[in-house]
C-alpha positions as CSV (number, residue, x, y, z in Angstrom):
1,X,-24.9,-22.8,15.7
2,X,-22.6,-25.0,14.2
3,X,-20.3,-23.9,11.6
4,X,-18.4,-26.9,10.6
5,X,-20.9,-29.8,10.5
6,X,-24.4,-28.6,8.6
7,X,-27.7,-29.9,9.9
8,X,-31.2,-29.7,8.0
9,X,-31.0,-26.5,9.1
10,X,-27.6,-25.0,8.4
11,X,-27.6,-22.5,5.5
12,X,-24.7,-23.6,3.3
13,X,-24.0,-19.8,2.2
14,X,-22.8,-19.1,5.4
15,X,-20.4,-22.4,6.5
16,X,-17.0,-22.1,7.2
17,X,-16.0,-23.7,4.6
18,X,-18.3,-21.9,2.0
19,X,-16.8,-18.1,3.4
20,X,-13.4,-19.7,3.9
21,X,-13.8,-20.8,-0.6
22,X,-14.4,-17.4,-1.4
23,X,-11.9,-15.7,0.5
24,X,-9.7,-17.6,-0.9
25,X,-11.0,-16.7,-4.2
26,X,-11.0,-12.9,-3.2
27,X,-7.6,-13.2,-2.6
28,X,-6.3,-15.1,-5.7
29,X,-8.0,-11.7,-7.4
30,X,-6.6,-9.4,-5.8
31,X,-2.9,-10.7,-3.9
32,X,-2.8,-8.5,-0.6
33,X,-6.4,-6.9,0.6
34,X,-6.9,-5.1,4.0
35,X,-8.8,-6.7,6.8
36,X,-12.3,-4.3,6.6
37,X,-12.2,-4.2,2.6
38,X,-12.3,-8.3,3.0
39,X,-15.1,-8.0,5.1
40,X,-17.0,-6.0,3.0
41,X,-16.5,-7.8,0.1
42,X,-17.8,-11.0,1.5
43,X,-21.2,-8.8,2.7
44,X,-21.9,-7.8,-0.8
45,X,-20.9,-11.6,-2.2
46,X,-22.4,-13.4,1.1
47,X,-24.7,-11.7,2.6
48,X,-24.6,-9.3,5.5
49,X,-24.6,-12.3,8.1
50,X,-21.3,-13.3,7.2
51,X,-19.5,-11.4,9.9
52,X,-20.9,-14.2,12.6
53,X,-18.6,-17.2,10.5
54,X,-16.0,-14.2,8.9
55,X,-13.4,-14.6,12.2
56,X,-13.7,-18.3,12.7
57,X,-13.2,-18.6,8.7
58,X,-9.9,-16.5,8.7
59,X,-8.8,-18.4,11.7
60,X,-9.9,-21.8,9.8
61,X,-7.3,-20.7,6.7
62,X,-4.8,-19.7,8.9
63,X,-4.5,-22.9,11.0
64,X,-4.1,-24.6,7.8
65,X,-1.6,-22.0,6.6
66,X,-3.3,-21.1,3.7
67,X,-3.5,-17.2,4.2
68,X,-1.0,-14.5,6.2
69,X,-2.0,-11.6,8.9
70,X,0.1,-8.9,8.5
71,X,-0.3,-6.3,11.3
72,X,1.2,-3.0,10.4
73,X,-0.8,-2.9,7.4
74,X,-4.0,-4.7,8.7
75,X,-4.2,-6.9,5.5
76,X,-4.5,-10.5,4.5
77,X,-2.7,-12.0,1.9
78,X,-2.9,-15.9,0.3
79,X,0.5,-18.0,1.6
80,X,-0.2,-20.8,-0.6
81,X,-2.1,-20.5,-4.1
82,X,-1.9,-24.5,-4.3
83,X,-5.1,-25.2,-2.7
């Protein structure tokens, strides 16, 4: 499957780029959010498929420095609000 470039059959909703938006958007709402609670949130948003794309997504935002990991909490948080 690729995530990055769609084909005819691609379903948009669940593109990196699409899952990457709204976590973004999750976290703009709500600052700091733990790694499972995120996760859940995009299943009831997304869809329950959204696990396959919800690692390479995360990893997508934090090559581009966009969100934080923070390990002894297990949460996410937004580095850079200037998207």
């Amino acid at each position: 499957m690729s995530f990055l470039k769609p084909s005819k059959h691609t379903n948009l909703r669940y593109s990196i780029i699409n899952v990457s938006a709204t976590i973004i958007k999750i976290l703009k709402d709500n600052g700091i959010i733990e790694y499972n609670e995120l996760l859940e949130l995009l299943k009831i948003k997304i869809g329950e498929d959204v696990g396959e794309v919800f690692l390479l997504s995360l990893s997508f935002l934090y090559i581009h420095k966009k969100v934080q990991y923070g390990k002894e909490s297990d949460s996410i948080r937004l580095v850079n609000e200037v998207i």
